[in-house]
DOZAGU-584282 format. One record per residue (C-alpha): y, x, z; residue number from 1. Coordinates in nm, 3 decimals, decimal comma, always signed. Layout:
# residues N
         y         x         z   num
         Y         X         Z   NUM
...
END
This chain:
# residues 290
         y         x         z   num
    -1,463    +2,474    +0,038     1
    -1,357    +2,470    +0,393     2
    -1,480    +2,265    +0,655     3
    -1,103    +2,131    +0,689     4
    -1,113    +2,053    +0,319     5
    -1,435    +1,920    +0,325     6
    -1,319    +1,632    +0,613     7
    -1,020    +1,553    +0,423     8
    -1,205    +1,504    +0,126     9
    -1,462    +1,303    +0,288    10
    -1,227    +1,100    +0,457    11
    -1,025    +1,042    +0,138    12
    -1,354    +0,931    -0,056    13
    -1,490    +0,690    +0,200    14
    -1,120    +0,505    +0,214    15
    -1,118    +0,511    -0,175    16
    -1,513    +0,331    -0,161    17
    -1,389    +0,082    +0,082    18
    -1,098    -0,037    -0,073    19
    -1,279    -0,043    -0,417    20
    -1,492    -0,269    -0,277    21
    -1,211    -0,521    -0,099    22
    -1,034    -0,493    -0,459    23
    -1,440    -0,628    -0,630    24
    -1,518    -0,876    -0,330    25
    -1,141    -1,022    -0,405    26
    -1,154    -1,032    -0,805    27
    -1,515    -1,137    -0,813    28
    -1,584    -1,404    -0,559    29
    -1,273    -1,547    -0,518    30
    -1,082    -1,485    -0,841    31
    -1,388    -1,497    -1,118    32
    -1,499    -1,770    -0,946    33
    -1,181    -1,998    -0,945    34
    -1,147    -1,899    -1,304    35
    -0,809    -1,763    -1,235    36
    -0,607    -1,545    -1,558    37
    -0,600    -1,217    -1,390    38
    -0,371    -0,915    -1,449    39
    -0,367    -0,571    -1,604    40
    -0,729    -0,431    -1,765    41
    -0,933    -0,668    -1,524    42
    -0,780    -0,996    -1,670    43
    -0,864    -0,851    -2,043    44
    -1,241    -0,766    -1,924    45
    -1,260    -1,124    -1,762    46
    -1,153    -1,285    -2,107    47
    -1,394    -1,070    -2,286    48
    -1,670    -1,176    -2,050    49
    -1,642    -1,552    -2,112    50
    -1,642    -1,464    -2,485    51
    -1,945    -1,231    -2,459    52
    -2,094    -1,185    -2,146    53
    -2,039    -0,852    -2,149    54
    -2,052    -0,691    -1,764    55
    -1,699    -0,746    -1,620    56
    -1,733    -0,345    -1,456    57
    -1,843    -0,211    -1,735    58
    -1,562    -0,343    -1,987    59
    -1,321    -0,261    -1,708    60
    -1,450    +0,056    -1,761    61
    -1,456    +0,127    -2,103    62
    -1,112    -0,007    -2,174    63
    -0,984    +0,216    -1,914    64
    -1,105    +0,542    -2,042    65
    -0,807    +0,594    -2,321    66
    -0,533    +0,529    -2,049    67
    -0,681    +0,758    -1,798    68
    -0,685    +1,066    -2,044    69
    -0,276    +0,944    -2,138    70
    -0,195    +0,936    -1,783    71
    -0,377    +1,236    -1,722    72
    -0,085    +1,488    -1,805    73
    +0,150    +1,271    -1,675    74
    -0,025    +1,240    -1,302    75
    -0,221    +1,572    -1,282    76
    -0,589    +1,678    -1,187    77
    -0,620    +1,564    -0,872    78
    -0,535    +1,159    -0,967    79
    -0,696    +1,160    -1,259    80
    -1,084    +1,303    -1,045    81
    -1,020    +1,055    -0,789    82
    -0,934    +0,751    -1,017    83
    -1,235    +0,828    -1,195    84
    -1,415    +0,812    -0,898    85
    -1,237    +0,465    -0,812    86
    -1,266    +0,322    -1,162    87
    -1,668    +0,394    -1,135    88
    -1,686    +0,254    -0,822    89
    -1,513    -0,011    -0,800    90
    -1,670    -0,115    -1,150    91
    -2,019    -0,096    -1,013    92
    -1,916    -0,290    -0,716    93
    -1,776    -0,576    -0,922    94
    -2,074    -0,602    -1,149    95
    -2,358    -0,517    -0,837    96
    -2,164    -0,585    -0,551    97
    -1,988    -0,847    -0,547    98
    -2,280    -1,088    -0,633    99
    -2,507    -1,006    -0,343   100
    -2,186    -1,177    -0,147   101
    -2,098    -1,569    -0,125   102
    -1,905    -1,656    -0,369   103
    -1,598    -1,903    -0,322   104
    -1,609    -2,216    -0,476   105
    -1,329    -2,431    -0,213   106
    -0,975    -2,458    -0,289   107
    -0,821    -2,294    -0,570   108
    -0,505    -2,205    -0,398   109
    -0,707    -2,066    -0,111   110
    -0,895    -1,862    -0,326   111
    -0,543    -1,742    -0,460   112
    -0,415    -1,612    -0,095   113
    -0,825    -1,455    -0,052   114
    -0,785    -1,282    -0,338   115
    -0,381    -1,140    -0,302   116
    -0,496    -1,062    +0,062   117
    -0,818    -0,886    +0,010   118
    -0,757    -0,731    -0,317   119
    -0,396    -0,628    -0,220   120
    -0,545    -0,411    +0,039   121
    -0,791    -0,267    -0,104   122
    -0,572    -0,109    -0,421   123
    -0,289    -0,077    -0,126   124
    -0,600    +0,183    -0,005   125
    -0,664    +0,342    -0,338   126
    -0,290    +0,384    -0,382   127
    -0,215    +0,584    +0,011   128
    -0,480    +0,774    -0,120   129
    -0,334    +0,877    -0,472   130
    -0,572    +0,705    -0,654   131
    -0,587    +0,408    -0,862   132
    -0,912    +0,213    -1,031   133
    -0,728    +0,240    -1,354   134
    -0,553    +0,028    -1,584   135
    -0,228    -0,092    -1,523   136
    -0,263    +0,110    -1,184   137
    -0,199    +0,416    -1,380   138
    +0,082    +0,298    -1,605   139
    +0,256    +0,159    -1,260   140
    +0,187    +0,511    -1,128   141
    +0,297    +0,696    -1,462   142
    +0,607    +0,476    -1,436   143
    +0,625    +0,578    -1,041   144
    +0,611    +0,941    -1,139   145
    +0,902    +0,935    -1,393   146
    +1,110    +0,671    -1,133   147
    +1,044    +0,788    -0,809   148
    +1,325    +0,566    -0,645   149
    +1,121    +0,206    -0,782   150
    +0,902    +0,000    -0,540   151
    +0,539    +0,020    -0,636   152
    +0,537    -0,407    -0,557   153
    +0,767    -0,432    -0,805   154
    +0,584    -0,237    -1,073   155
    +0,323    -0,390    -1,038   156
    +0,385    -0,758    -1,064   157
    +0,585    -0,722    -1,355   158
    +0,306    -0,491    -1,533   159
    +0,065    -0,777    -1,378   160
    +0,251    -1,086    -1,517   161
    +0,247    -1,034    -1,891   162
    -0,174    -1,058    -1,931   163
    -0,178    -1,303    -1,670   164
    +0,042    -1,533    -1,882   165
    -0,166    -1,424    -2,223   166
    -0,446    -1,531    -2,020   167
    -0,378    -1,883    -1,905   168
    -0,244    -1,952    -2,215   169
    -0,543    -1,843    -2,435   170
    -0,731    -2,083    -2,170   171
    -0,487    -2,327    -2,160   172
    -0,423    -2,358    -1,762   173
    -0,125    -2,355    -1,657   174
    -0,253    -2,383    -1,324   175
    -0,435    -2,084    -1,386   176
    -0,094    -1,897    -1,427   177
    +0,084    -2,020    -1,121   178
    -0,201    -1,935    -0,923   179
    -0,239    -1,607    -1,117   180
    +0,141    -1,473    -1,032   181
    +0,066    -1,629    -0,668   182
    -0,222    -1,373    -0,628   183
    -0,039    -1,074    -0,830   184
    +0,268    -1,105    -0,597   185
    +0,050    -1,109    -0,282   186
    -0,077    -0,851    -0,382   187
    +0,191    -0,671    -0,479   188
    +0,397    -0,771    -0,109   189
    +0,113    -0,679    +0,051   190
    +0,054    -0,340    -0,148   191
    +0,387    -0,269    -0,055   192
    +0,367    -0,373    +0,320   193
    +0,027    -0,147    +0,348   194
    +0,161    +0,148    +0,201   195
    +0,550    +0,210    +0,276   196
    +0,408    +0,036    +0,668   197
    +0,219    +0,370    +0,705   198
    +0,561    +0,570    +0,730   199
    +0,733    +0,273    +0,916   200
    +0,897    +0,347    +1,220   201
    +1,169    +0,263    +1,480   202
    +1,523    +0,419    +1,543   203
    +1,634    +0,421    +1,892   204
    +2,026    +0,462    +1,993   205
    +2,053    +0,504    +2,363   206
    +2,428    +0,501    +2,514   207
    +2,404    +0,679    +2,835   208
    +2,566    +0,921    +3,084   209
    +2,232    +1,107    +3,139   210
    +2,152    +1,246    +2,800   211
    +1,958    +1,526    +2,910   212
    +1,754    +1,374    +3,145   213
    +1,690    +1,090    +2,874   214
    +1,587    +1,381    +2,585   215
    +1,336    +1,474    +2,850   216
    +1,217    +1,174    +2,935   217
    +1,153    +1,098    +2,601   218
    +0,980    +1,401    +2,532   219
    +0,706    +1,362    +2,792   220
    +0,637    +1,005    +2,679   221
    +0,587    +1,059    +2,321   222
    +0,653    +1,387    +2,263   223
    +0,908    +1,351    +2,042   224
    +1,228    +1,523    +1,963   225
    +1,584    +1,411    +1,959   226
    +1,960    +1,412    +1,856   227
    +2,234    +1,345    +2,100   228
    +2,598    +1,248    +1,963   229
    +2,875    +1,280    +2,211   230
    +3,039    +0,969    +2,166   231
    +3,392    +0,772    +2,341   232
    +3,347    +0,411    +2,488   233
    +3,544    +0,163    +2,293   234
    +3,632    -0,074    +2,649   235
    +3,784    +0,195    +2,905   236
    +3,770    +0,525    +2,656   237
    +3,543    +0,732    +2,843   238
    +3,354    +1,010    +2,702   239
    +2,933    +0,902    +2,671   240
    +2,649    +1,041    +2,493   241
    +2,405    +0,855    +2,266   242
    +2,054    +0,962    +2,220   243
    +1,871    +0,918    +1,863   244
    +1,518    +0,919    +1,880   245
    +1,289    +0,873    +1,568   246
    +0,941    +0,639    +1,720   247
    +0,629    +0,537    +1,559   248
    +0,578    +0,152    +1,608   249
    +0,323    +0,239    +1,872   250
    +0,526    +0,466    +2,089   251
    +0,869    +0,282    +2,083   252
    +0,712    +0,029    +2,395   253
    +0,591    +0,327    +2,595   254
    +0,962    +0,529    +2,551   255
    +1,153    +0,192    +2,623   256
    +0,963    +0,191    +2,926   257
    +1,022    +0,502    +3,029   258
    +1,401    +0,505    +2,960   259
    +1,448    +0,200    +3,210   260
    +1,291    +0,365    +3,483   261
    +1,477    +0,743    +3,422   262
    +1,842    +0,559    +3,351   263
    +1,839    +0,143    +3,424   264
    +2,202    +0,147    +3,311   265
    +2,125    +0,298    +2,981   266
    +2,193    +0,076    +2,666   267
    +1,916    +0,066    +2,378   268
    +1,958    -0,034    +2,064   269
    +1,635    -0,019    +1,844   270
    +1,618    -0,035    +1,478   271
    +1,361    -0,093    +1,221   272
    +1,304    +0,221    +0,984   273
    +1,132    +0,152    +0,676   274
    +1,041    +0,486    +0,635   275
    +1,047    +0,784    +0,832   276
    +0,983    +1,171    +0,686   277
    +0,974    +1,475    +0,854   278
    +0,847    +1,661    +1,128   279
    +0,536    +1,465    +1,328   280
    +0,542    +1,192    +1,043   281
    +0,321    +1,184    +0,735   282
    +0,497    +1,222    +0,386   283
    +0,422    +0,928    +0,115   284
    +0,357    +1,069    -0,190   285
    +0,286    +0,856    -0,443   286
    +0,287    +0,892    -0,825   287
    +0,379    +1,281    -0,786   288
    +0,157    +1,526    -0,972   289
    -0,025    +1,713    -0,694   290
END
């Protein structure tokens, strides 16, 4: 393997551990502990714990090994090694881990927002990653892989809310439920904030009778390229150019900047961009067989 290869994968594996073990510290002490109905594989392996007291992890594990080997054509080689990896993990962590931590015993409904928060981000992690711990994770990625176009939020509060239901009402708490969805859509907003945020950017439209010296400007501040439309002012009809620059959220302050000093007069417009692709930005790839 090359030493290029070898960083990447490194890299890769030590974001995968962490957020395996923000997704056991957020089920564990904070969800186990309120008693909560929880979603997907996880909520099955909690029921089947109160029944038996059989490990949490382990279950978790052992009902996940049929779905991984289904998904496994679907999502390729490379998904299936480092879910594996995520599903042992984060298993371990949940069974070994999370007890040498404080567990939560306050308010329910703060336990709830721990939980979304914490957990959110650290399957948010697994997912930038092209992993999953298993589970419903891989049916919301199998689904991902066949509909490309659906948000990965989405998918996964409505795989999430069907044993979360079975769940509160095999328990009877119905309080259990509410709080249940409240943590699965968390989780899911904040999935969904984590992972399409990575590719978030900023559009800039700059109106301005120095185009060129603008492009440059811009260039030496973030290095970035740009578009310029020749465009025709709607108040007197004179000819002006506008300037389209595609920004990262943390160089869009610095160009601003610079464009006031090079052309005062200049009018900027900035938009939000969800997501940005192509040269200089990182491409999301999620649920695609690598």
């Amino acid at each position: 393997m090359q030493k290029h290869d070898f960083k990447d994968t490194f890299k890769r594996l030590g974001i995968e551990t962490f957020g395996c073990m923000l997704a056991a510290i957020g089920i564990y002490n904070f969800a186990v502990m309120a008693e909560f109905p929880l979603a997907g594989f996880t909520g099955i392996a909690v029921i089947i714990n109160r029944f038996t007291d059989l490990p949490i992890g382990l279950t978790f594990m052992a009902l996940n090994i049929p779905i991984a080997l289904v998904c496994y054509r679907l999502l390729g080689r490379r998904f299936f090694l480092h879910s594996l990896f995520c599903m042992i993990v984060s298993s371990l962590m949940i069974d070994y881990l999370g007890p040498l931590f404080p567990a939560y015993h306050g308010s329910r409904l703060l336990a709830a927002l721990a939980c979304g928060v914490i957990a959110g981000i650290g399957y948010a992690l697994m997912f930038t990653q092209q992993a999953s711990s298993g589970g419903m994770g891989f049916i919301v990625m199998a689904i991902k892989s066949k509909r490309p176009h659906l948000s990965l939020g989405r998918l996964i509060f409505l795989a999430d809310s069907i044993p979360i239901i079975a769940g509160g009402v095999l328990f009877r708490d119905i309080d259990g439920i509410i709080y249940a969805l409240m943590i699965s859509y968390i989780y899911a907003l904040v999935a969904d904030k984590l992972i399409y945020g990575a590719n978030a950017g900023k559009l800039l439209l700059i109106v301005t009778d120095n185009a060129t010296r603008i492009r440059h400007t811009i260039q030496e501040a973030s290095g970035r390229g740009c578009t310029i439309w020749q465009a025709t002012g709607g108040y007197q009809g004179s000819d002006r150019e506008v300037v389209m620059c595609a920004c990262d959220n943390t160089q869009t302050y610095k160009v601003q900047k610079a464009i006031e000093t090079t052309d005062p007069a200049a009018f900027t417009i900035v938009l939000e961009s969800n997501q940005v692709a192509g040269e200089g930005f990182t491409r999301l790839v999620l649920g695609e067989k690598e």
